[in-house]
C-alpha positions as CSV (number, residue, x, y, z in Angstrom):
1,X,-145.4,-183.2,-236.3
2,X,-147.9,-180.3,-237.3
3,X,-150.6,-180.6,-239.2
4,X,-150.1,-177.9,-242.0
5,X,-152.4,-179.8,-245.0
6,X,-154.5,-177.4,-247.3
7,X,-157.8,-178.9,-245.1
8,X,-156.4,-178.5,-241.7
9,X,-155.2,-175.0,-242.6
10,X,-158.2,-173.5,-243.9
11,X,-160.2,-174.4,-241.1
12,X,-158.9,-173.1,-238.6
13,X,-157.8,-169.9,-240.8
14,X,-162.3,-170.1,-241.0
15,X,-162.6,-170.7,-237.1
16,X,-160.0,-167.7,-236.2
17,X,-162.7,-165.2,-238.9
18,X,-165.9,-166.7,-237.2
19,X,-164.6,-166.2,-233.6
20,X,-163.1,-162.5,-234.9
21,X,-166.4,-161.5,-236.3
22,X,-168.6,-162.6,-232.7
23,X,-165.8,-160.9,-230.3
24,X,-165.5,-157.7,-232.2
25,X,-165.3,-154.9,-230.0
26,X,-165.0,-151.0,-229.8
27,X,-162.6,-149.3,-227.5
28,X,-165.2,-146.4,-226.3
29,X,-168.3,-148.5,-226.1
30,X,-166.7,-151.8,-224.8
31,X,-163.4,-151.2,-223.2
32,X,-163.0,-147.6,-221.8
33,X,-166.9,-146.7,-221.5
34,X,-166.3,-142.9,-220.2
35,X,-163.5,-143.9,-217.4
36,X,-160.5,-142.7,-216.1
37,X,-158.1,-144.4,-213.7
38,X,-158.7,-144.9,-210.3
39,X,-154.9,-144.7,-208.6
40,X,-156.1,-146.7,-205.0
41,X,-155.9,-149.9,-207.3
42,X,-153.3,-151.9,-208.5
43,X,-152.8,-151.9,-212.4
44,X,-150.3,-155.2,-212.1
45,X,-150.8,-158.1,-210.0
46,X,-148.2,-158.6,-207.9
47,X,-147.0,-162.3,-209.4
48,X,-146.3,-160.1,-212.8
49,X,-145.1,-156.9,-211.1
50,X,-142.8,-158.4,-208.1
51,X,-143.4,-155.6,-205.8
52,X,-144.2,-158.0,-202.6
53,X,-140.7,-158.6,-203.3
54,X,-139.6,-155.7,-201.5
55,X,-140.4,-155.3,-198.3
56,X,-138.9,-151.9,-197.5
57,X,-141.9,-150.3,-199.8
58,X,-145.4,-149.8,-197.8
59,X,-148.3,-150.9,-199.5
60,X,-149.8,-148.0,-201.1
61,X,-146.0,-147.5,-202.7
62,X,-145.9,-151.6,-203.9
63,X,-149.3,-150.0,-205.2
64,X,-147.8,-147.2,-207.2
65,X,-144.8,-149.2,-208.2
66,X,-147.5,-151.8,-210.1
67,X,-149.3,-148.8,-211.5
68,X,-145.8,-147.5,-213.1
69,X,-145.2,-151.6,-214.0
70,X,-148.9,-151.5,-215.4
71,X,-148.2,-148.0,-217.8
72,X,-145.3,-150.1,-219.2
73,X,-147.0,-152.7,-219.3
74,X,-149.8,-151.1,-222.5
75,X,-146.9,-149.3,-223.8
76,X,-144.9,-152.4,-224.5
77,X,-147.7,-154.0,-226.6
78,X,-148.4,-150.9,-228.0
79,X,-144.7,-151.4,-229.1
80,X,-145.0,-154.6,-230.2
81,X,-148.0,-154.4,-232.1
82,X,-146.5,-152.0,-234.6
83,X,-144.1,-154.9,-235.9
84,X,-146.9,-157.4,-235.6
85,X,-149.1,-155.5,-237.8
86,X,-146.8,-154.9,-240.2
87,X,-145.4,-158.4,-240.4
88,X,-148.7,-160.1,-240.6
89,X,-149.5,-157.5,-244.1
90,X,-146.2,-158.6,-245.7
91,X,-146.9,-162.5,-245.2
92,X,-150.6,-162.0,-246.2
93,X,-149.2,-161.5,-249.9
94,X,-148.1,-165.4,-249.7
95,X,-152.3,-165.6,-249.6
96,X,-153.1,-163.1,-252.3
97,X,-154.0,-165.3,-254.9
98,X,-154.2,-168.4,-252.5
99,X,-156.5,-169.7,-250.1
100,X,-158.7,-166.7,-249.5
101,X,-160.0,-168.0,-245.8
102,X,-156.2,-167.2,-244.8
103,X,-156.2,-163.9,-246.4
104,X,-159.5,-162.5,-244.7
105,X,-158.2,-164.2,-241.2
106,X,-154.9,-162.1,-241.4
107,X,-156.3,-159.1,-242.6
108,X,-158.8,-158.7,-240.0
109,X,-155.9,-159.8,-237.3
110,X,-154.1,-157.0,-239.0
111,X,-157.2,-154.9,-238.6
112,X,-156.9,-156.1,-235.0
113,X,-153.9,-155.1,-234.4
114,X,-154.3,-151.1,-235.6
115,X,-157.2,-151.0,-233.0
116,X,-154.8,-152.5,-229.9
117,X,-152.3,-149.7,-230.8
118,X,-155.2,-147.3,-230.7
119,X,-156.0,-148.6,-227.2
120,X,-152.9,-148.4,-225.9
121,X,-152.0,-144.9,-227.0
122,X,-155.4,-143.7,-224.9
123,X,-154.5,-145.8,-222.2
124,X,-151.0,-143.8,-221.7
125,X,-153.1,-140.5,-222.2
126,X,-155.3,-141.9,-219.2
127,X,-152.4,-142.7,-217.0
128,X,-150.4,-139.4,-218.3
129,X,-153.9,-137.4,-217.0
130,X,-153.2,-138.9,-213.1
131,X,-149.3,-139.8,-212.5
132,X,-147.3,-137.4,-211.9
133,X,-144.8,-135.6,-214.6
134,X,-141.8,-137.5,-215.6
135,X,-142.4,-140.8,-216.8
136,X,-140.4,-141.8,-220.1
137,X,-141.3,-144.8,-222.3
138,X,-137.5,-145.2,-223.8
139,X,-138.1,-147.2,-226.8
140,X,-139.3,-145.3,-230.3
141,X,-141.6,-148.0,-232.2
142,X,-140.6,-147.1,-235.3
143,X,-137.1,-147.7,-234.6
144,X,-137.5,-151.5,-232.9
145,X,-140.0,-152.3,-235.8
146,X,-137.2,-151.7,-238.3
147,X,-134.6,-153.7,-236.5
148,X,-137.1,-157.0,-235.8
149,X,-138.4,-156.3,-239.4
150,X,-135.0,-156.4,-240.4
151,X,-135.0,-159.9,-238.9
152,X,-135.4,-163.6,-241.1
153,X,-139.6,-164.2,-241.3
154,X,-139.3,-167.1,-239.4
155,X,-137.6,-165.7,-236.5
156,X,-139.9,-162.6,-236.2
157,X,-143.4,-165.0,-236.6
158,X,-141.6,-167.1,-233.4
159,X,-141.1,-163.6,-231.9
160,X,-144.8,-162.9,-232.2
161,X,-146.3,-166.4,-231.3
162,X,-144.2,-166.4,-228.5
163,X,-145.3,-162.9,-227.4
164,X,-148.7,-163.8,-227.9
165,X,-148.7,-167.0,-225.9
166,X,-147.5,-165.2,-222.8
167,X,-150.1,-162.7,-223.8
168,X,-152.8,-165.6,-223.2
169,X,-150.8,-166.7,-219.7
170,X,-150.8,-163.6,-218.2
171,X,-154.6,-163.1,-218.4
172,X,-155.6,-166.2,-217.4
173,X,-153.0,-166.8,-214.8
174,X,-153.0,-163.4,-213.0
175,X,-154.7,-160.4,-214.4
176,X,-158.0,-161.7,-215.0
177,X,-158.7,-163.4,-211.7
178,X,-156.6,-160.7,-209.7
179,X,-157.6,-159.0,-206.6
180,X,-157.5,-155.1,-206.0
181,X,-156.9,-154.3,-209.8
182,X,-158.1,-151.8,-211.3
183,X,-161.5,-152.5,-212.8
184,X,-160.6,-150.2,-216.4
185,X,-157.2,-151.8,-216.5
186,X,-158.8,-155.5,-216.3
187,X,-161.3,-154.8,-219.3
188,X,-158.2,-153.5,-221.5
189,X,-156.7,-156.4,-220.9
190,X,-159.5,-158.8,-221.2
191,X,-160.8,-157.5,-224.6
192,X,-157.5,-157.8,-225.6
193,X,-157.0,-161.4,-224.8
194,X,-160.0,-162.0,-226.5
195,X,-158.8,-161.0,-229.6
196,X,-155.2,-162.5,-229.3
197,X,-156.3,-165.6,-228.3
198,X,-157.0,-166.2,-232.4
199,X,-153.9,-164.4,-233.0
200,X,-151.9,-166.7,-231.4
201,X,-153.7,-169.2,-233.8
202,X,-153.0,-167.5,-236.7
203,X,-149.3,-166.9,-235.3
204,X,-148.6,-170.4,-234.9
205,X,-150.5,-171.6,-238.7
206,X,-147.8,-168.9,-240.2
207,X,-144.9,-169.7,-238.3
208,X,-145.1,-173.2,-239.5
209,X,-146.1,-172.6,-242.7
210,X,-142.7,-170.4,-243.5
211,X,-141.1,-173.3,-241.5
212,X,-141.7,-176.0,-244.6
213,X,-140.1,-173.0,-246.6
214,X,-136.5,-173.2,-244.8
215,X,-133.2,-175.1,-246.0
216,X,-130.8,-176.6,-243.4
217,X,-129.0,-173.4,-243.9
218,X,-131.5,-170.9,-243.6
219,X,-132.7,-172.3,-240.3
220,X,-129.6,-172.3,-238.8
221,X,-129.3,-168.5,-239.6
222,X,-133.1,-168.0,-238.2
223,X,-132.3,-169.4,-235.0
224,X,-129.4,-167.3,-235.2
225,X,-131.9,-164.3,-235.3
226,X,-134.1,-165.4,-232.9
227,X,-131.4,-165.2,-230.5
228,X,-130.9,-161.8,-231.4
229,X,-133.9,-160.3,-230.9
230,X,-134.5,-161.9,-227.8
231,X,-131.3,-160.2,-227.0
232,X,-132.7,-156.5,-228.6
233,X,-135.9,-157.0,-226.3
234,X,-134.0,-157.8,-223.2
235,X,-131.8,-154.4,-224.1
236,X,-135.3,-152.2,-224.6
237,X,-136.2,-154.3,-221.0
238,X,-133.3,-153.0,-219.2
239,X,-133.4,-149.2,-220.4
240,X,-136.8,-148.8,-219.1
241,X,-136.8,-150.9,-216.0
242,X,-134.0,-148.3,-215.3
243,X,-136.5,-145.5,-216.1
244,X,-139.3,-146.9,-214.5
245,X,-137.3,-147.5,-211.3
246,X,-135.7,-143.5,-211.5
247,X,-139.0,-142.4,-212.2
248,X,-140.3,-143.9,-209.1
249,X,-137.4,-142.9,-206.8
250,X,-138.4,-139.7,-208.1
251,X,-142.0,-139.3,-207.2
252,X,-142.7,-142.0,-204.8
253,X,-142.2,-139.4,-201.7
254,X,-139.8,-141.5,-200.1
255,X,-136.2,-141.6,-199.4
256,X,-134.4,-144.2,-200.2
257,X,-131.2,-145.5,-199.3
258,X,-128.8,-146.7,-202.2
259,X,-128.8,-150.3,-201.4
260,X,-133.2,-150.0,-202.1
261,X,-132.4,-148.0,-204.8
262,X,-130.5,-151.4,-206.2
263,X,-133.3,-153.7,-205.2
264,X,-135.3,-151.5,-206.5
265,X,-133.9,-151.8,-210.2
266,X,-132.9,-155.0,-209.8
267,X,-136.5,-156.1,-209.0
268,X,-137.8,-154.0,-211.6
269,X,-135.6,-155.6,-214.4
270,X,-136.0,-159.4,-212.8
271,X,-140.4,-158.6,-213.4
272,X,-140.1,-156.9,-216.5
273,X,-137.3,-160.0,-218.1
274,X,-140.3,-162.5,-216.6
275,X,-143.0,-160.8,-218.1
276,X,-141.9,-160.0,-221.5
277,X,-139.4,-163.2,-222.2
278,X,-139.2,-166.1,-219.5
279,X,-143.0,-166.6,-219.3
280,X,-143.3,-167.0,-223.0
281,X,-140.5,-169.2,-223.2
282,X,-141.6,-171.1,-220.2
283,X,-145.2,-171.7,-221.9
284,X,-145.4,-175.1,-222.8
285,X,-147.0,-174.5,-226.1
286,X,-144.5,-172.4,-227.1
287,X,-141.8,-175.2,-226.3
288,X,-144.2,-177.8,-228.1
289,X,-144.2,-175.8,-231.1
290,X,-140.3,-174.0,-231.4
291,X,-139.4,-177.9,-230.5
292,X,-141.3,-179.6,-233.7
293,X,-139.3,-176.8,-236.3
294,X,-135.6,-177.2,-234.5
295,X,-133.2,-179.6,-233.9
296,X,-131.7,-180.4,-230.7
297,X,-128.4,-178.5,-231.2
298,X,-130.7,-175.6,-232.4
299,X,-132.2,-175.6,-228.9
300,X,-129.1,-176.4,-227.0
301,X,-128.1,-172.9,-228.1
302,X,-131.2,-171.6,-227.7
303,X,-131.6,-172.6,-223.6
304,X,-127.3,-171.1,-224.0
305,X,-128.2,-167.8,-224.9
306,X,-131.3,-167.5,-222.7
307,X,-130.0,-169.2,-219.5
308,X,-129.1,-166.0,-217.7
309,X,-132.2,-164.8,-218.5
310,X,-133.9,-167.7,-217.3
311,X,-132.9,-167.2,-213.7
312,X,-135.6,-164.6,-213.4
313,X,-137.9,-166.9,-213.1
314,X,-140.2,-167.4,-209.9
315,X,-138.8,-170.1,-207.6
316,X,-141.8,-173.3,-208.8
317,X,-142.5,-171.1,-212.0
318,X,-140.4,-173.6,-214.6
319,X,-141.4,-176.7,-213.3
């Protein structure tokens, strides 16, 4: 079971502030540093993107297919991160006139946060300035920030840790030690792991915190929620691997026949559903932790809900 004492707690609420105040980083000076994109690179490696998994495409298209995948890609955090933020102010109060340590950890994670939105809004500028026309980000942030903040506390913190978690996996599994990226698109997401590695700390310290807070009741109906914004995310998933893939179709100069036009979206939807929800749930942290707070009918339903979902996965990538 987690260790959630007063003395545990606050040290590694004071470990997450020391790390946060040696990382710090500015996006002109550290991350962008004057550049613009350079298209004759990848954006997404290919075990994130999929686009080795269609063979009809050439390789400078599988290359502009990750590039599209790798736009997404910023926006989606950029999405995220507006509910994070938000969430992370409203269970700061709980600290207020607590444990002060915890209080200066999520504020500057908040503080964090602001900055990675910031980033990913002049990242799409960058991209906008050497794609062509027509690409659509389909989700309004405003709007999914009020329906997860509409959400139980616990659900949304196990939302977050989980997105963060995956965050961690995808840089150290693929993006950081990729070939052919491109070298700006590496650093964004490189300074950003560096910061979300202590937000996934600070995720997991909260989650389990509200967890001591819950009734029998009340975590049946948060498991309930959790359910249901996995399902909201996998709807924002499939109305923009839809737009991603028409948008490519669109400008990729080549003609495609309807059956590639399927694979094409079908592909599309099976990278974005791994990226954004299997590889979180498949992280074994993430498991470690959501399987200390729930009981086994709990998960049963869980794995029932997700189970079409879970057939996205890469054929070795559960194990």
């Amino acid at each position: 079971m987690y260790d959630i004492s007063p003395s545990a707690s606050t040290e590694r609420y004071a470990k997450c502030i020391e790390v946060s105040k040696r990382i710090r980083w500015d996006i002109d000076r550290d991350v962008i540093r004057g550049r613009r994109f350079d298209l004759s690179h990848k954006f997404l490696p290919d075990a994130l993107s999929f686009v080795d998994q269609l063979p009809f495409l050439d390789a400078d298209r599988q290359r502009y297919l990750s590039q599209i995948q790798g736009r997404t890609y910023a926006n989606m955090f950029g999405l995220v991160e507006r509910f994070i933020g938000a969430k992370m102010l409203e269970v700061s109060r709980d600290h207020w006139l607590g444990d002060q340590t915890a209080l200066e950890a999520l504020v500057r994670f908040t503080d964090e946060e602001m900055k990675h939105q910031e980033l990913f809004r002049r990242i799409e500028r960058l991209a906008a300035e050497r794609m062509p026309a027509g690409y659509r980000f389909t989700a309004a942030p405003n709007d999914v920030a009020g329906f997860v903040l509409g959400k139980s506390t616990w659900s949304v913190l196990a939302l977050t840790c989980h997105i963060e978690l995956f965050t961690q996996t995808h840089y150290r599994a693929s993006i950081g030690n990729g070939e052919g990226l491109s070298d700006l698109y590496k650093d964004v997401f490189l300074f950003h792991w560096k910061e979300e590695s202590q937000h996934a700390i600070l995720d997991e310290l909260e989650w389990q915190r509200e967890d001591t807070k819950l009734t029998a009741g009340q975590r049946d109906a948060a498991v309930d929620d959790l359910i249901a914004l996995v399902g909201g995310v996998d709807g924002i998933l499939q109305a923009q691997a839809e737009a991603d893939a028409d948008y490519f179709v669109q400008t990729c100069g080549a003609d495609l026949d309807i059956a590639a036009q399927h694979q094409l979206r079908d592909t599309v939807l099976k990278a974005y559903r791994w990226q954004y929800i299997v590889s979180g749930v498949a992280e074994p942290r993430f498991q470690k932790l959501l399987g200390e707070m729930v009981s086994g009918q709990h998960l049963q339903r869980i794995q029932h809900a997700l189970a079409p979902l879970m057939s996205q996965a890469p054929a070795g990538a559960m194990q």
